[in-house]
C-alpha positions as CSV (number, residue, x, y, z in Angstrom):
1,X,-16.2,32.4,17.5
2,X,-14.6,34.2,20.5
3,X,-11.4,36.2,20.5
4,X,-9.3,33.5,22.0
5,X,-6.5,33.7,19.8
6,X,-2.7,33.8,20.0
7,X,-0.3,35.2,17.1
8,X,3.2,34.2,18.4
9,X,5.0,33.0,16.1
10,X,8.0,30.3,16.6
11,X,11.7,30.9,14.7
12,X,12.2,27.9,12.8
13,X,13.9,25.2,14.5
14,X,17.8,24.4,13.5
15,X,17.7,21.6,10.6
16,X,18.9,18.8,13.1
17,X,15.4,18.1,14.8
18,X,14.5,17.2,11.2
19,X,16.9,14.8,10.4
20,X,15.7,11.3,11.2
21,X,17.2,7.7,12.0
22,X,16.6,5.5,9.3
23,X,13.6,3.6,11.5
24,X,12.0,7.2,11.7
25,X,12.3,7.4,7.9
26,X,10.7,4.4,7.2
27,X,7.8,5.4,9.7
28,X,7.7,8.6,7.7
29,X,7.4,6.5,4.4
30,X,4.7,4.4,5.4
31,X,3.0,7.3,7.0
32,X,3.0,8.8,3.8
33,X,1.3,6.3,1.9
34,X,-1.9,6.3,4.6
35,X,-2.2,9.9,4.7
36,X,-2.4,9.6,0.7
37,X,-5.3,7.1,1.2
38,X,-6.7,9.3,3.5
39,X,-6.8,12.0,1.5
40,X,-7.9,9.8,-1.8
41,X,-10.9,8.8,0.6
42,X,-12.0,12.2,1.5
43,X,-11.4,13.4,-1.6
44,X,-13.6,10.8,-3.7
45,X,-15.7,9.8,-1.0
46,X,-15.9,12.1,1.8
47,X,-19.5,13.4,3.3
48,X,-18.8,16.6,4.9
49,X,-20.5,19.0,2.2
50,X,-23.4,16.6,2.0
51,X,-23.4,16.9,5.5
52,X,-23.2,20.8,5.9
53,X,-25.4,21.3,3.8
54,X,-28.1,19.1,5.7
55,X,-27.3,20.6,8.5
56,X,-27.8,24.5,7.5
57,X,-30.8,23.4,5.4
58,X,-33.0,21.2,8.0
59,X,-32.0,22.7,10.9
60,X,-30.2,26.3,10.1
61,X,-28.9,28.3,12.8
62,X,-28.1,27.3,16.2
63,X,-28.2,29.5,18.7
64,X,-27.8,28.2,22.2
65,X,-31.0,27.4,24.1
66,X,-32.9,27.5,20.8
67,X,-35.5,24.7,19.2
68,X,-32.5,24.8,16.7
69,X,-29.8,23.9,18.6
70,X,-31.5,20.8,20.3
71,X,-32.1,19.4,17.1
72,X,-28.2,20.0,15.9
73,X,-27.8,17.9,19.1
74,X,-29.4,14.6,17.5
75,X,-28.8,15.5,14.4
76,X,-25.2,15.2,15.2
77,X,-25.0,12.4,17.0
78,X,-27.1,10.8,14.6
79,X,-24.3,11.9,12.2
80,X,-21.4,10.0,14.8
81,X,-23.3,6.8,14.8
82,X,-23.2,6.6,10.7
83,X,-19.4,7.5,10.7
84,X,-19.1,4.5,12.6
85,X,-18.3,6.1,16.2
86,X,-17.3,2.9,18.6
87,X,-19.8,4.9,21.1
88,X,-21.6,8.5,21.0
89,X,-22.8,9.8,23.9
90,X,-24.8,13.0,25.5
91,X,-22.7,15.8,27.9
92,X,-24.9,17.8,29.8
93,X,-24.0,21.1,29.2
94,X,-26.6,24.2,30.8
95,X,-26.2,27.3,28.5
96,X,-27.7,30.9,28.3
97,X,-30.7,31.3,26.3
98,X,-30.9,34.9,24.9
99,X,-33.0,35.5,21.8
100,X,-33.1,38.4,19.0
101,X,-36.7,39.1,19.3
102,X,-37.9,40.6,16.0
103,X,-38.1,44.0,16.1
104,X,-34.1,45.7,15.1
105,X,-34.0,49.3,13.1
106,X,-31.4,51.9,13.0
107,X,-32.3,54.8,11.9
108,X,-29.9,58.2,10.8
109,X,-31.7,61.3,11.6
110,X,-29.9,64.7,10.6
111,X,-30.7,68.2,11.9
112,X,-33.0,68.8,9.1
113,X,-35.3,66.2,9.7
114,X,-34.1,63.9,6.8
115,X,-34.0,60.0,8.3
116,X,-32.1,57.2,6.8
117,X,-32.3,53.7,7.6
118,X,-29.4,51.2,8.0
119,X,-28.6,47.8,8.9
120,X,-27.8,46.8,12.5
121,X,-28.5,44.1,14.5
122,X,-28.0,43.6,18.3
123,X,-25.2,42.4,20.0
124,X,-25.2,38.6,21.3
125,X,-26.6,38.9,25.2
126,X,-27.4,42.8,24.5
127,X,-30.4,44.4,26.7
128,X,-33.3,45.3,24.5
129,X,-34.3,49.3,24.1
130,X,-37.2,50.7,25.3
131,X,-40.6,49.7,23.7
132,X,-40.1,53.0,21.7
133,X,-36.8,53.0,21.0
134,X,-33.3,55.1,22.0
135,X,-33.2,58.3,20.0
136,X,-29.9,60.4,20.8
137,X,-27.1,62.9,19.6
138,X,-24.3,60.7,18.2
139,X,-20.6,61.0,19.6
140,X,-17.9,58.6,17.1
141,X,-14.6,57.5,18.6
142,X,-11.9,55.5,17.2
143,X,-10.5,54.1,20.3
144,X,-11.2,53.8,24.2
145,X,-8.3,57.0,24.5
146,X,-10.5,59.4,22.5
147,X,-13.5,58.2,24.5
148,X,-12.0,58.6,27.9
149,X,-10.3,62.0,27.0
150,X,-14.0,63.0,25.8
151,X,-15.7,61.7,29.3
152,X,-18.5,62.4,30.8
153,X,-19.4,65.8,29.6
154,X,-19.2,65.0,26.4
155,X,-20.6,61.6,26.0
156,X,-23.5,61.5,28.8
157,X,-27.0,61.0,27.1
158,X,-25.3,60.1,23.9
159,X,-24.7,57.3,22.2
160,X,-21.5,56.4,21.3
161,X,-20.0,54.8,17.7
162,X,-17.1,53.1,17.7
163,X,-16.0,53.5,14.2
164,X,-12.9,51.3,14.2
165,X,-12.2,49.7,10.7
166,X,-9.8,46.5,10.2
167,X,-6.4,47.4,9.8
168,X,-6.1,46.4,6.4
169,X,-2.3,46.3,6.4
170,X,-2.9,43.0,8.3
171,X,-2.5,40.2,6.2
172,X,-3.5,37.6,8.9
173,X,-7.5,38.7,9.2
174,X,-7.2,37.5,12.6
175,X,-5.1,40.0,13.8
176,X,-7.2,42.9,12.6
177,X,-10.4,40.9,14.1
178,X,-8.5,40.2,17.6
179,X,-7.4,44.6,17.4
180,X,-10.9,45.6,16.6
181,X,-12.9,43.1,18.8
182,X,-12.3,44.5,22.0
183,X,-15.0,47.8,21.0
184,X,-17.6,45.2,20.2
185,X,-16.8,42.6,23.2
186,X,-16.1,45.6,26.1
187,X,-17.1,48.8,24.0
188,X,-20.7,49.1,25.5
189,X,-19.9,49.3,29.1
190,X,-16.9,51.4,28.5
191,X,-19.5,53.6,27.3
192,X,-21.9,53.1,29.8
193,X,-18.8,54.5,32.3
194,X,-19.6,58.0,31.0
195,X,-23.7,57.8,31.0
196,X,-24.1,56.7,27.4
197,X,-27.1,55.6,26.7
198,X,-26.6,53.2,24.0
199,X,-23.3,51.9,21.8
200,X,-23.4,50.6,18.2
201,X,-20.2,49.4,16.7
202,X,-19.0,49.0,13.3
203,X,-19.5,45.7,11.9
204,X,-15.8,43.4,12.7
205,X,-15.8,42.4,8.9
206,X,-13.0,43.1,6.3
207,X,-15.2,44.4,3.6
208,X,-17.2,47.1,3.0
209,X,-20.8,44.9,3.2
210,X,-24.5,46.0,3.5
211,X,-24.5,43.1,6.4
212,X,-24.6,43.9,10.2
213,X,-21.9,41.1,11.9
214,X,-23.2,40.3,15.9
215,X,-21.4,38.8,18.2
216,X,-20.6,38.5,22.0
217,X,-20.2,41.3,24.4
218,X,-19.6,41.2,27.7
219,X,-21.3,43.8,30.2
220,X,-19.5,44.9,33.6
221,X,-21.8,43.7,36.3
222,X,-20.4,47.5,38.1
223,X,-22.2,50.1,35.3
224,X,-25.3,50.4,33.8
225,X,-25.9,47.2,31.1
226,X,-26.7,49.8,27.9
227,X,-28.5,48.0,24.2
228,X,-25.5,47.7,22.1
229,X,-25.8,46.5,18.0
230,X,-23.6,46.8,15.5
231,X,-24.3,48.5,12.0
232,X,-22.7,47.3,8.7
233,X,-19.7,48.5,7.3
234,X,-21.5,50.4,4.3
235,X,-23.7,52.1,7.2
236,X,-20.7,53.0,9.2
237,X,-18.9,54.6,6.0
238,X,-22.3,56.9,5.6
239,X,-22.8,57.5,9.3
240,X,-19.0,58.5,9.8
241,X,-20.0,61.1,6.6
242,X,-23.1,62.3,7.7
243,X,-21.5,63.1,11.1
244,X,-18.5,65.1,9.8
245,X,-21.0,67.4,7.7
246,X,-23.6,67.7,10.4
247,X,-22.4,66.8,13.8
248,X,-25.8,67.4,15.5
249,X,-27.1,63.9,14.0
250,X,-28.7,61.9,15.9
251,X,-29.5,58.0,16.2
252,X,-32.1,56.0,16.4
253,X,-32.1,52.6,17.5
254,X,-34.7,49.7,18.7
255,X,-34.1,45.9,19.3
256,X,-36.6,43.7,21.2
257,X,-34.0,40.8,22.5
258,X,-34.0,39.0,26.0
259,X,-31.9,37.0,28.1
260,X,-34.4,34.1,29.5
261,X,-33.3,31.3,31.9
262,X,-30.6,29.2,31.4
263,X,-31.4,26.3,29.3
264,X,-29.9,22.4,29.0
265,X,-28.4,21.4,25.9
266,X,-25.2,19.1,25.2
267,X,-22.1,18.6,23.9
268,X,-22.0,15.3,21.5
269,X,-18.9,12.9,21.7
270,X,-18.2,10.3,19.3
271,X,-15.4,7.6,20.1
272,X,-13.0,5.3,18.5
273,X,-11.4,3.7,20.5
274,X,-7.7,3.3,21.1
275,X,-6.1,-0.3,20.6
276,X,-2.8,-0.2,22.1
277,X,-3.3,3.2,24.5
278,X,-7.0,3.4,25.2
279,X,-6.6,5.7,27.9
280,X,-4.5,8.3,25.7
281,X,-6.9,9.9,24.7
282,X,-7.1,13.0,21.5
283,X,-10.1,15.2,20.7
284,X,-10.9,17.2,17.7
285,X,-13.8,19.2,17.2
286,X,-15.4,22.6,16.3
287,X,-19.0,24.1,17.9
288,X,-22.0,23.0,17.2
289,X,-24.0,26.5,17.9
290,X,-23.8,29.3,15.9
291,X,-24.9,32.7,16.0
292,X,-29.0,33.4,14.7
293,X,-27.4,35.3,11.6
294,X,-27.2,33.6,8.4
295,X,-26.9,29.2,9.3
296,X,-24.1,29.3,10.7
297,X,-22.1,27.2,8.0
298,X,-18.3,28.7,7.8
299,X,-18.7,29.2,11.7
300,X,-18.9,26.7,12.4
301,X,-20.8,24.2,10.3
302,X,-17.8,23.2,8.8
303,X,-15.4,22.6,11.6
304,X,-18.0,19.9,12.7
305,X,-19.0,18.3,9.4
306,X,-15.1,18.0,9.2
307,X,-14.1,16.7,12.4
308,X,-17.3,14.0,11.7
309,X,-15.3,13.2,8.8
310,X,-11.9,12.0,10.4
311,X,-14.5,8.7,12.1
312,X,-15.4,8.1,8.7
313,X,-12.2,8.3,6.8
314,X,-10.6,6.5,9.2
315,X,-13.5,3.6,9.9
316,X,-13.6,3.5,6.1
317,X,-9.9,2.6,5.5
318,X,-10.1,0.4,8.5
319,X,-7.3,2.4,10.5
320,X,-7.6,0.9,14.2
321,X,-6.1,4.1,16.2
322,X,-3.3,2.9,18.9
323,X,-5.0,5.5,21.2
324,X,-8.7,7.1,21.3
325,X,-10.1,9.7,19.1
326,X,-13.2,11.8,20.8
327,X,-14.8,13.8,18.3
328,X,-16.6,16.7,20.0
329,X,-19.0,19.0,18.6
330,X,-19.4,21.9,21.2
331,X,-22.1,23.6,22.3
332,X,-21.9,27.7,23.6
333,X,-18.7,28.4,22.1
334,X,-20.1,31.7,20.7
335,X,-21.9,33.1,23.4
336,X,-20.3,31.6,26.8
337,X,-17.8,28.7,26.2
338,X,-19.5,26.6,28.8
339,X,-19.6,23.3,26.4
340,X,-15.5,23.5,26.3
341,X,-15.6,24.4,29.9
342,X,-17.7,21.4,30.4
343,X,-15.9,19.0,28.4
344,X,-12.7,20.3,30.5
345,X,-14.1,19.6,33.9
346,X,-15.3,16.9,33.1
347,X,-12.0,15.4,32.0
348,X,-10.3,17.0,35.0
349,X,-13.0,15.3,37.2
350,X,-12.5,11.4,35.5
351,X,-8.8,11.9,35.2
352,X,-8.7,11.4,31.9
353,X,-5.2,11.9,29.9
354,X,-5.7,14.0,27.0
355,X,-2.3,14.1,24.9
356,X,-3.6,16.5,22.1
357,X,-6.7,18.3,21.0
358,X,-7.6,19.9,17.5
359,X,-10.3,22.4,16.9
360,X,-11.3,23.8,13.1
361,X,-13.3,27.1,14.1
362,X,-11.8,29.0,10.8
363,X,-13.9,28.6,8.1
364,X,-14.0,25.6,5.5
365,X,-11.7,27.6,3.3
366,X,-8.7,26.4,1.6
367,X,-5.8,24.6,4.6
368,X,-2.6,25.6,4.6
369,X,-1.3,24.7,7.9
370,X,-1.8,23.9,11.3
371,X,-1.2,25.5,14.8
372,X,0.3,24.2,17.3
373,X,0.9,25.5,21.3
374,X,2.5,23.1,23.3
375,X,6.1,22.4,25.3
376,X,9.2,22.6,23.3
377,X,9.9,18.8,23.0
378,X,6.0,18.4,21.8
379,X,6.4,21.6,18.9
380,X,9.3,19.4,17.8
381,X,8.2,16.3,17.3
382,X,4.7,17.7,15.8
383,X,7.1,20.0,13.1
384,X,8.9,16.6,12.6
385,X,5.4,15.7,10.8
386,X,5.3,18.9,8.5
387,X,6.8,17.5,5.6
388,X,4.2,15.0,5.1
389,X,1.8,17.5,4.4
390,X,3.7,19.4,1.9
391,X,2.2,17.3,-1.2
392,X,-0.6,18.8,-0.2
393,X,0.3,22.5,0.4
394,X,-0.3,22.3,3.7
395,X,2.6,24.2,4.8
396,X,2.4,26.8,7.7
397,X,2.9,25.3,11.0
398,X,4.4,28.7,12.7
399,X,1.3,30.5,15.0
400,X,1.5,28.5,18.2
401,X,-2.3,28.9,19.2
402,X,-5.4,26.4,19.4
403,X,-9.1,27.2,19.3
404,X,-11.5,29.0,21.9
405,X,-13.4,25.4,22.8
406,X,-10.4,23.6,23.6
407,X,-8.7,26.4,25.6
408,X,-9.7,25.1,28.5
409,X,-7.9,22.1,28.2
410,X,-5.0,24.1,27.2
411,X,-5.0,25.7,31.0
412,X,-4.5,22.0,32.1
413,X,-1.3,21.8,30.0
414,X,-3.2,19.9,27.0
415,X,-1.0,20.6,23.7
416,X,-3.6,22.1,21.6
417,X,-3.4,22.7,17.6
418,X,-6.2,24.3,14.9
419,X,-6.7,23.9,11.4
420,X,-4.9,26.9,9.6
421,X,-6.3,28.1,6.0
422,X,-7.1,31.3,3.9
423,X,-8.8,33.8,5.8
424,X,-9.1,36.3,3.8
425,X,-13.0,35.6,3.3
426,X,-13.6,34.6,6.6
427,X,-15.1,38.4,7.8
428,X,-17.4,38.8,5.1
429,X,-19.3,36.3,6.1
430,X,-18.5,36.3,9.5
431,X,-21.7,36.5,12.2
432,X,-23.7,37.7,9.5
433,X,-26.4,36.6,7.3
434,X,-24.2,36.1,4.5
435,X,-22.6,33.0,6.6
436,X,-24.7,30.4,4.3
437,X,-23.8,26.7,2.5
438,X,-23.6,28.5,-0.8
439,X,-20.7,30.0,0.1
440,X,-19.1,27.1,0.8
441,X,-16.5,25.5,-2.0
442,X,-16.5,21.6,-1.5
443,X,-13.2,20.8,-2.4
444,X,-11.7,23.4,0.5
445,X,-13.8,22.1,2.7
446,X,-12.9,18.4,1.9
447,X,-9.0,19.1,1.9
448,X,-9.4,20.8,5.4
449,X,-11.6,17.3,6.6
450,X,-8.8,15.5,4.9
451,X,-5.6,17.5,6.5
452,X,-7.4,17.3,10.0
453,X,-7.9,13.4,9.5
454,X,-4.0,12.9,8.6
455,X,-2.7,14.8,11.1
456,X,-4.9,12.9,13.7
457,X,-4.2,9.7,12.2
458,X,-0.4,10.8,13.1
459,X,-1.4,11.4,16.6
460,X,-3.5,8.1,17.2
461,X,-0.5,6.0,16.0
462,X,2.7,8.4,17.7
463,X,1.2,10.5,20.2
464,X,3.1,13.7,21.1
C-alpha cells in the first residue's frame, strides 16, 4: 500500500440534512430491509475467506512482473466470471519488474569484533550491494533535521539508520505510518545527498516484531541510487543500544535484488451492468499485487476477495443495479500505481462517467466506517446513508479520504470513499512475512465484504 492518505476530518453536519421527507423515509426503510439481506447473504453464504485463502495458498504473493502475479490475473478473473460478472475483461497494464534475489543479511559488528545478525530485507526497487557486501561505521538519526545538521562530514562513507518509531500516541495507525513513511519512501537519497553509502530504516510497524516490513522507495534520479533495507523493530531496539554503548559499530549489509525490464500484466474488471443508468458507472476494488513478503493476504488479499463478493451478493439476491458496478482488482499499486493510473486514463480516454469509486486497501479487520472525499452536496447525501449501517456498527463516516488506486480518479473530480475498520493490527503484519491467511478472522472479513456490498448497492440504486 502507498502513503496516499488523507486525515481531515469533517465537523458534523447540522441535524437538518438528516431529516428526511416522508418519500425519503420510506426509501430509507426499504433500503434497510435489502442491506439486511445483504448482509444475511454474506454472512451465511459469502465466499471471500474461501477465496483468500485459495488465493494466498495456490498462488501466494504477487509481486508485479512475477510468474505469481500473472496467475492472480486469471485466477481472478476466473473468480469474476463465478460471481456472475455480466462481462470480465483484460486491461493492459505494463508494470516494473524488480525482484529480491536471495541473498539479504544484516549483520551488527561492534569494535571488538563481536558480530550479530538481524533481520532486514531490502527496500521495494532498492539497488542491490556489491557482490561482497557494504560494511560501514553506522550514523542513527531520528529525522531529516538531525541528518542535515550532521552533513557531509559526518555522514560521508557511512551508513545511515533512520531509527524513527511510530508515534504511539496515535490512535489512528495511519497517521503514525503516513509520519514515519517518509524515511523509508525518501530516506535513502536523502542520505545519498551527504555520500552515504547505504540506508536501512526501522521497520514502519506498530510493534516490537522479529519481522523486517519492505516497501516502496523512491530514489532522486539527481544523487547516487544507494541499497536501502529495512531491519525489524526488535533489531532496531538492539542496534539503537549497541550504538549508544559503542558508537564505533559498524554495519554490514548484502542484498542481491534487480530491477529488470518492464513487464505486461493487467488489471481485471468484472461488470454488472446498470439497468436504468448504464453509463453511470461505480467501481470498487483493492490491488491485486502484493509485496514478496508473507502472501500478501491483509494487503491486499482481502480488499479483492471482498470487492469479488459485492457481484456475488448482489447476483445472488437478484439485485439488478440502476447503474454499472465495475469491480477492479489493480495491479502495481505497491510498487508504481500504474494499474490505477491505467484504469484512470483509460476512463478519461472513453469518456466514461464515473459517479463513485470504493477501494478496501486496510486490512480485512473488523469495519467500522467508511471514508468519503467528495463536494459538499455529495458528503451530504452519502452521510444521509450512515444510519443504515448503524445496526451493524458501522459508524465512522468522518476521514474524508479514498484509497491509493483510485486517486487517480479522484484528480478527475471522482468522489472517492474506502472501507474504514480497526487498524490497530494492520502494522504487524504489514509488508512482512507475517501478512498470511491465518491471520485472517472470517467473520471481519465477511462483515467488511458485506458493508462494502450495502453501501454499493446504495450507490447503484441513488447515485451521489
Amino acid at each position: 500500500m502507498l502513503m496516499k492518505r488523507k486525515y481531515s476530518q469533517i465537523f458534523l453536519l447540522p441535524l437538518f440534512y438528516f431529516t428526511f421527507s416522508a418519500s425519503s423515509a420510506f426509501s430509507q426503510t426499504e433500503d434497510s430491509l435489502w442491506i439486511r439481506k445483504i448482509y444475511d447473504e454474506v454472512l451465511l453464504n459469502g465466499k471471500s475467506y474461501q477465496n483468500l485463502e485459495e488465493l494466498t495458498s495456490k498462488i501466494g504473493h504477487r509481486l508485479s512482473g512475477s510468474p505469481q502475479a500473472a496467475k492472480a490475473v486469471e485466477w481472478a478473473a476466473q473468480k469474476m466470471k463465478e460471481a456472475g460478472a455480466d462481462s470480465v475483461w483484460l486491461q493492459e497494464v505494463w508494470v516494473p519488474h524488480w525482484v529480491r534475489g536471495v541473498q539479504e543479511k544484516g549483520t551488527i559488528v561492534q569494535s571488538n569484533g563481536a558480530r550479530q545478525d538481524v533481520p532486514v530485507c531490502a527496500l521495494g526497487m532498492s539497488a542491490p550491494t556489491p557482490k561482497d557486501g557494504i560494511s560501514a561505521g553506522v550514523i542513527e538519526v531520528n529525522s531529516f533535521d538531525e541528518l542535515k545538521k550532521l552533513g557531509e562530514a559526518k555522514i560521508k562513507g557511512k551508513i545511515v539508520f533512520y531509527n524513527c518509531p511510530f508515534d504511539q500516541r496515535h490512535v489512528n495507525t495511519f497517521q503514525a505510518y503516513g509520519e514515519a513513511g517518509k524515511y523509508r519512501w525518501a530516506g535513502p537519497s536523502e542520505a545519498a545527498r551527504y555520500g552515504a553509502v547505504a540506508s536501512i530504516v526501522r521497520s514502519l510497524s506498530s510493534s516490537d516484531n522479529d519481522f523486517p516490513h519492505t516497501g516502496s522507495m523512491r530514489y532522486n534520479d539527481s544523487l547516487p541510487a544507494i541499497p536501502c533495507a529495512a531491519i525489524s523493530t526488535n533489531g532496531a531496539n538492539l542496534l539503537s543500544r549497541i550504538l549508544k554503548a559503542d558508537p564505533g559499530t559498524k554495519f554490514y549489509l548484502k542484498q542481491s535484488c534487480q530491477l529488470l525490464d518492464s513487464v505486461l500484466s493487467y488489471n481485471v474488471i468484472g461488470e454488472m451492468k446498470g439497468t436504468d443508468f448504464p453509463n453511470e458507472i461505480i467501481v470498487a476494488g483493492g490491488h491485486l499485487d502484493s509485496w514478496d513478503q508473507g502472501t500478501g493476504a491483509h494487503d491486499d488479499g482481502a480488499g479483492i476477495v471482498q470487492s469479488i463478493e459485492i457481484i456475488r451478493s448482489l447476483k445472488s439476491l437478484s439485485i439488478k443495479p440502476k447503474r454499472t458496478i465495475r469491480i477492479v482488482a489493480f495491479m502495481n499499486e505497491e510498487n508504481g500505481l500504474r494499474g490505477g493510473k491505467k484504469y484512470a486514463q483509460a476512463a478519461k480516454e472513453k469518456n466514461e462517467h464515473h459517479i463513485a469509486a470504493l477501494e478496501s486497501d486496510a486490512g480485512g479487520f473488523t469495519p467500522y466506517g467508511f471514508s468519503m472525499a467528495g463536494s459538499k452536496e455529495e458528503r451530504i447525501k452519502f452521510l444521509q446513508w450512515a444510519p443504515l449501517f448503524k445496526p451493524y456498527n458501522v459508524w465512522h463516516f468522518d476521514y474524508q479520504h479514498g484509497g491509493a488506486d483510485i486517486s487517480p480518479l479522484e484528480e478527475q473530480g471522482v468522489p472517492v470513499m474506502g472501507l474504514v475498520v480497526d487498524s490497530q493490527r494492520y502494522f504487524e503484519l504489514h509488508h512482512a512475512n507475517s501478512d498470511t491467511f491465518d491471520k485472517v478472522n472470517k467473520r471481519e472479513l465477511q462483515l467488511g465484504a458485506a458493508a462494502m456490498s450495502a453501501l454499493i448497492y446504495l450507490l447503484s440504486f441513488h447515485g451521489l
